[in-house]
Backbone bond lengths (Angstrom), bond angles and torsions (degrees), N, CA, C in turn:
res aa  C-N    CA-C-N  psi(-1)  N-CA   C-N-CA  omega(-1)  CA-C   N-CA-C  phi
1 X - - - 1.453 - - 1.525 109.50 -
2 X 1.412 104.32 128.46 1.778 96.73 177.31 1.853 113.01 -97.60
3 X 0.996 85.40 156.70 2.021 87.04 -158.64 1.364 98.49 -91.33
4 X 1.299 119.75 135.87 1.744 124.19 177.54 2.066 96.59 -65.94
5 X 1.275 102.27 -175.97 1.151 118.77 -174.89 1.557 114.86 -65.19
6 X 1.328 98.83 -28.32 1.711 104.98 -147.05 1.465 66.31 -85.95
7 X 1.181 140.70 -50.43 2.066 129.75 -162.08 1.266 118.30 -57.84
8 X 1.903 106.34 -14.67 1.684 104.31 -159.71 1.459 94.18 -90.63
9 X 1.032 150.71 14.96 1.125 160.31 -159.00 1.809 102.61 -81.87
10 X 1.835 94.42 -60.95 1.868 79.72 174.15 1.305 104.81 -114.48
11 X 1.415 111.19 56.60 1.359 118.18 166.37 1.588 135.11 -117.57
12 X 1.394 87.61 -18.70 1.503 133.16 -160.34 1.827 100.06 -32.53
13 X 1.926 94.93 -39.42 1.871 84.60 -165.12 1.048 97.84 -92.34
14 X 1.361 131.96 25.91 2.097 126.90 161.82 1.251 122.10 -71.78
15 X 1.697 107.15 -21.87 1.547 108.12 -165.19 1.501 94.74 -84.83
16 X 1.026 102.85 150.88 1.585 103.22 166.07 1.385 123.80 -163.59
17 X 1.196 141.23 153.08 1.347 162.83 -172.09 2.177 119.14 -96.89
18 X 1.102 104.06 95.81 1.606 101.54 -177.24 1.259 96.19 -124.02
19 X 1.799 95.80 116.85 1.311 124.32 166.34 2.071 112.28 -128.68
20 X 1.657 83.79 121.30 1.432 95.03 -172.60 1.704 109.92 -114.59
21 X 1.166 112.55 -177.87 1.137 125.73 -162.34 1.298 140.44 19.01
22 X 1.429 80.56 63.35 1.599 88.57 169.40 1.811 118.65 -103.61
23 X 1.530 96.02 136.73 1.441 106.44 -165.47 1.893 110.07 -117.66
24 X 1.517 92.95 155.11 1.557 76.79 -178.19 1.615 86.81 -149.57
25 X 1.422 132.34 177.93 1.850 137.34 135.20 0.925 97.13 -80.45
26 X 1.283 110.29 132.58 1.228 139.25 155.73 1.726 129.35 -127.57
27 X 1.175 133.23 163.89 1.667 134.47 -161.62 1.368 101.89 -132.60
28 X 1.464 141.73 37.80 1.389 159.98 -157.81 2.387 101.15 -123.21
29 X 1.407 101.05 109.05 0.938 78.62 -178.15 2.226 90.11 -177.49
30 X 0.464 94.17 143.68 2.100 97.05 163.31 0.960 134.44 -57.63
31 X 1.313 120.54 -44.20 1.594 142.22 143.02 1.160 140.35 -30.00
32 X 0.978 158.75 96.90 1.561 158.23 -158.75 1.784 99.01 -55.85
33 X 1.529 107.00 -50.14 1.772 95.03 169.23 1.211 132.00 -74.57
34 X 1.199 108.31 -10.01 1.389 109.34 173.97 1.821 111.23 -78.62
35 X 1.532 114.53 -22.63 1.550 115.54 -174.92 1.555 94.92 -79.54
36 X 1.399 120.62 -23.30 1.654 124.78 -166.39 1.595 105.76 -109.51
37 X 0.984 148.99 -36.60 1.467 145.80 138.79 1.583 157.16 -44.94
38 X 1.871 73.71 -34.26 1.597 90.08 -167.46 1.262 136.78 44.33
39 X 1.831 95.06 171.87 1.818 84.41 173.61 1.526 101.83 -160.72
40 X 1.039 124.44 -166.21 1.822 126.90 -173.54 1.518 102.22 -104.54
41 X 1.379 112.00 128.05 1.188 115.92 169.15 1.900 103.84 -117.71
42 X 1.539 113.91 166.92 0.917 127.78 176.82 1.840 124.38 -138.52
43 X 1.444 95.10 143.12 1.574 81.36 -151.90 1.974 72.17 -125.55
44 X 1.597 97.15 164.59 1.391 114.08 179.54 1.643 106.01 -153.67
45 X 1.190 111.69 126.66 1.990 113.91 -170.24 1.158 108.05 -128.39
46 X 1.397 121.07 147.63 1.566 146.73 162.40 1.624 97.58 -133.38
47 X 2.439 76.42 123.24 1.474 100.53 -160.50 1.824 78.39 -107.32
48 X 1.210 115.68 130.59 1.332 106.79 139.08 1.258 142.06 -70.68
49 X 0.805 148.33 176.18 1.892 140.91 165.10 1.972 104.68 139.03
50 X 1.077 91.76 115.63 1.250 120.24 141.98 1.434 114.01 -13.14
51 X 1.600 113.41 85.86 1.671 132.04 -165.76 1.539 97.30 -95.87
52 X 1.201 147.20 -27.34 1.543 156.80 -133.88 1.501 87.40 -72.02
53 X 1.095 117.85 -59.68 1.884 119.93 -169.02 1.638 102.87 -67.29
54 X 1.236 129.61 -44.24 1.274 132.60 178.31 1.596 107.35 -67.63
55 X 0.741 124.01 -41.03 1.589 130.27 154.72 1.320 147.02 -64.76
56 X 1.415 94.54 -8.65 1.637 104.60 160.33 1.476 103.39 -113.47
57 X 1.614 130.46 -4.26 1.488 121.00 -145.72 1.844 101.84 -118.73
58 X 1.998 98.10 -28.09 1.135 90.49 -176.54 1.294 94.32 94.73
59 X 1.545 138.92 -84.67 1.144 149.72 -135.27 1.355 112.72 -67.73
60 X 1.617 129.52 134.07 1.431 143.75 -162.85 1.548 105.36 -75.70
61 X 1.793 109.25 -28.24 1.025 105.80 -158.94 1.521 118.46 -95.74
62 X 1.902 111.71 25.04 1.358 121.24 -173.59 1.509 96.79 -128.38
63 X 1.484 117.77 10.57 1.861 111.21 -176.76 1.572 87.94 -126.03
64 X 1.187 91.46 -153.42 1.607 109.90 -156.01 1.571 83.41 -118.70
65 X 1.558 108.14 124.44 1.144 110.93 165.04 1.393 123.39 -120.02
66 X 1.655 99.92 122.44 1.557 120.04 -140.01 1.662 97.21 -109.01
67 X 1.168 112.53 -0.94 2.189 112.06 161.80 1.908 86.50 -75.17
68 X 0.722 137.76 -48.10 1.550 132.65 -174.64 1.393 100.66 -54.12
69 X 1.458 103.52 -69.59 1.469 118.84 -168.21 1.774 110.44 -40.96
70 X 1.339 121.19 -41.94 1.520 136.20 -168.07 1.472 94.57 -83.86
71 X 1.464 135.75 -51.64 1.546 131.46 171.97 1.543 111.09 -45.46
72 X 1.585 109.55 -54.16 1.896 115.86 -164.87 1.512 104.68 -74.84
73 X 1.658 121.96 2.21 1.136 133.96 -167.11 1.485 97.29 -106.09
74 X 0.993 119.37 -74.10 1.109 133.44 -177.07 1.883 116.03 -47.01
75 X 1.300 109.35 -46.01 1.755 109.17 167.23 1.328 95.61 -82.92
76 X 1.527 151.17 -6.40 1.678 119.97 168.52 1.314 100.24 -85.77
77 X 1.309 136.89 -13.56 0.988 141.29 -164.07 1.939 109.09 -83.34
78 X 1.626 108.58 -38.64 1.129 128.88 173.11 1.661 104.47 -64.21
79 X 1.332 126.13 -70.78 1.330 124.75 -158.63 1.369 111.28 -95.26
80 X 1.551 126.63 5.77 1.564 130.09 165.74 1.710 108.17 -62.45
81 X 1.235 120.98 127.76 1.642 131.36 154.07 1.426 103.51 -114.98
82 X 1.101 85.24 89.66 2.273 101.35 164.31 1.472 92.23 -95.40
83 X 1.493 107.11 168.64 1.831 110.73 154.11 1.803 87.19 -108.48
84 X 1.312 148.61 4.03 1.510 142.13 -170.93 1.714 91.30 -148.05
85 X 1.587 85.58 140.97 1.643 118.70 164.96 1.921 128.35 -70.09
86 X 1.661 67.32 -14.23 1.910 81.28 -177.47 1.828 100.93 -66.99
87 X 1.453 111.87 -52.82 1.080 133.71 -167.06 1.419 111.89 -75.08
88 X 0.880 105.70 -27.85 1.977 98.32 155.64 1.516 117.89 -91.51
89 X 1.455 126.91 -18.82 1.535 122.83 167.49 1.709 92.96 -59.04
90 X 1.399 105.78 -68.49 1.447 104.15 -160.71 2.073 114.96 -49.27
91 X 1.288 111.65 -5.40 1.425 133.06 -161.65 1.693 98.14 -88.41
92 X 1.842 92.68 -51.23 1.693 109.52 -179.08 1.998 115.40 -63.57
93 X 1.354 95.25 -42.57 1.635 107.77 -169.12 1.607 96.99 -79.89
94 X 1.453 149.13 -18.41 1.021 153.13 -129.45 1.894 86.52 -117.23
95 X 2.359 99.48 -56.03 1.734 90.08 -173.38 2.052 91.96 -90.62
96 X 0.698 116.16 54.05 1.820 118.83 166.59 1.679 77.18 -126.01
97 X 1.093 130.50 -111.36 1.618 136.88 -168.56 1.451 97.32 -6.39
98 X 1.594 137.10 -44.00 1.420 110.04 -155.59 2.088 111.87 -66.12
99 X 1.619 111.40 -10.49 0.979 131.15 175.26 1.698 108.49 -39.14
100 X 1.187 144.93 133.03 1.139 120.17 168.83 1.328 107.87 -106.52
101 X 1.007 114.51 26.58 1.339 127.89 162.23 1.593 116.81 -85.53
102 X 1.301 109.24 -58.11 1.523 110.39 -171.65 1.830 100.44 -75.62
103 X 1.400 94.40 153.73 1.549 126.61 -168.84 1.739 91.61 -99.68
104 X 1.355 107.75 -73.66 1.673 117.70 177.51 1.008 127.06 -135.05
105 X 1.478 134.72 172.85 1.053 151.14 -147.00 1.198 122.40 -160.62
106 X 1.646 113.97 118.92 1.814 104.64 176.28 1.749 87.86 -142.18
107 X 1.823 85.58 128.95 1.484 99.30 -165.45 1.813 95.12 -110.81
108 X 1.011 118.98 127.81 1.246 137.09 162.48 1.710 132.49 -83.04
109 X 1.234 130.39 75.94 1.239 131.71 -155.05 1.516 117.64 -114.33
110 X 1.403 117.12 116.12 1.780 128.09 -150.55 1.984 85.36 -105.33
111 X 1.039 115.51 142.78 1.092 146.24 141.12 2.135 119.68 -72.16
112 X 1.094 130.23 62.63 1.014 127.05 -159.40 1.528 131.36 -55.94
113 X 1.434 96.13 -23.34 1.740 102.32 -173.58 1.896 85.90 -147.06
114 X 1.385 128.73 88.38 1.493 107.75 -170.21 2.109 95.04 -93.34
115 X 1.082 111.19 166.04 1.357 103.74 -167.66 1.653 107.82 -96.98
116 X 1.345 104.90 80.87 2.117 110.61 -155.38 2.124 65.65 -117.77
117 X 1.649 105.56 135.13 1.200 114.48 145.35 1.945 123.84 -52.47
118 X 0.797 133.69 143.97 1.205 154.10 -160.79 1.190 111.22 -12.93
119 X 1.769 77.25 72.00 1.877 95.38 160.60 1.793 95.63 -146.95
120 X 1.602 117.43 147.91 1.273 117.64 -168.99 1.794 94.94 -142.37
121 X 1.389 100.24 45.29 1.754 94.80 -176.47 1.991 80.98 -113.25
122 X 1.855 91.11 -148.33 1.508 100.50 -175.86 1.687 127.19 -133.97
123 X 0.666 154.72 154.36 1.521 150.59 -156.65 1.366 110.05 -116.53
124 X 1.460 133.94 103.02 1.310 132.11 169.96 1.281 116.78 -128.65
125 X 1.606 123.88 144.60 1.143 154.52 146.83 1.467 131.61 -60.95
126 X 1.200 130.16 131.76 1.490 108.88 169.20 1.745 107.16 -147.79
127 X 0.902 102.28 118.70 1.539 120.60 174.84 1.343 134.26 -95.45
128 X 1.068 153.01 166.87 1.419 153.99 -165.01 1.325 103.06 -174.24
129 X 1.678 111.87 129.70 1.295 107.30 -159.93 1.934 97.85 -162.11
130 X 1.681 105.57 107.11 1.624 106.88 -161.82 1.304 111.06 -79.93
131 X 1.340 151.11 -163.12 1.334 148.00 -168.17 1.357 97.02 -125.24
């Protein structure tokens, strides 16, 4: 059953937006080679917000527009020097929130190649962070 307008009211944080794999270089890391080498990280988000108007309207300019969102991601991702991953999730969920569109945010952030002796898996974070 789809809910008229007047229902989306306390529904609002169900709708949501999942956009994954987004990758960037980045120089974020504890390591002195990791600030001078770098490496590829990958980030994956669930936007909440209230889709009902964008879904009856068509119009780009009442949702969350997430080709922006993957560009402003992708260059903080380039020119951030953290020595921690925490501190660039919280960097990522902080420019998603400036949206006044989105309600919340849970940012998912992979470490792709982290430099751990004989280990060849991946390192992720995941945060959630409301407006």
């Amino acid at each position: 059953m789809i809910s008229h307008a007047s229902d989306r009211d306390s529904l609002s944080a169900t709708d949501c937006i999942h956009i994954e794999g987004i990758r960037a270089y980045g120089y974020i890391g504890y390591l002195p080679e990791e600030q001078v080498l770098g490496q590829w990280f990958e980030v994956s988000l669930t936007v909440w917000k209230d889709l009902s108007e964008a879904g009856k309207s068509d119009d780009l300019a009442v949702t969350y527009d997430y080709s922006q969102a993957v560009t402003a991601i992708q260059q903080l991702i380039q020119i951030a020097k953290h020595k921690l991953i925490e501190k660039l999730a919280e960097e990522i969920a902080a420019l998603v929130l400036t949206s006044n569109a989105v309600e919340q945010v849970k940012v998912r952030l992979t470490k792709l190649q982290p430099p751990i002796p004989n280990f060849s898996g991946q390192v992720s974070l995941e945060i959630v962070r409301r407006r």
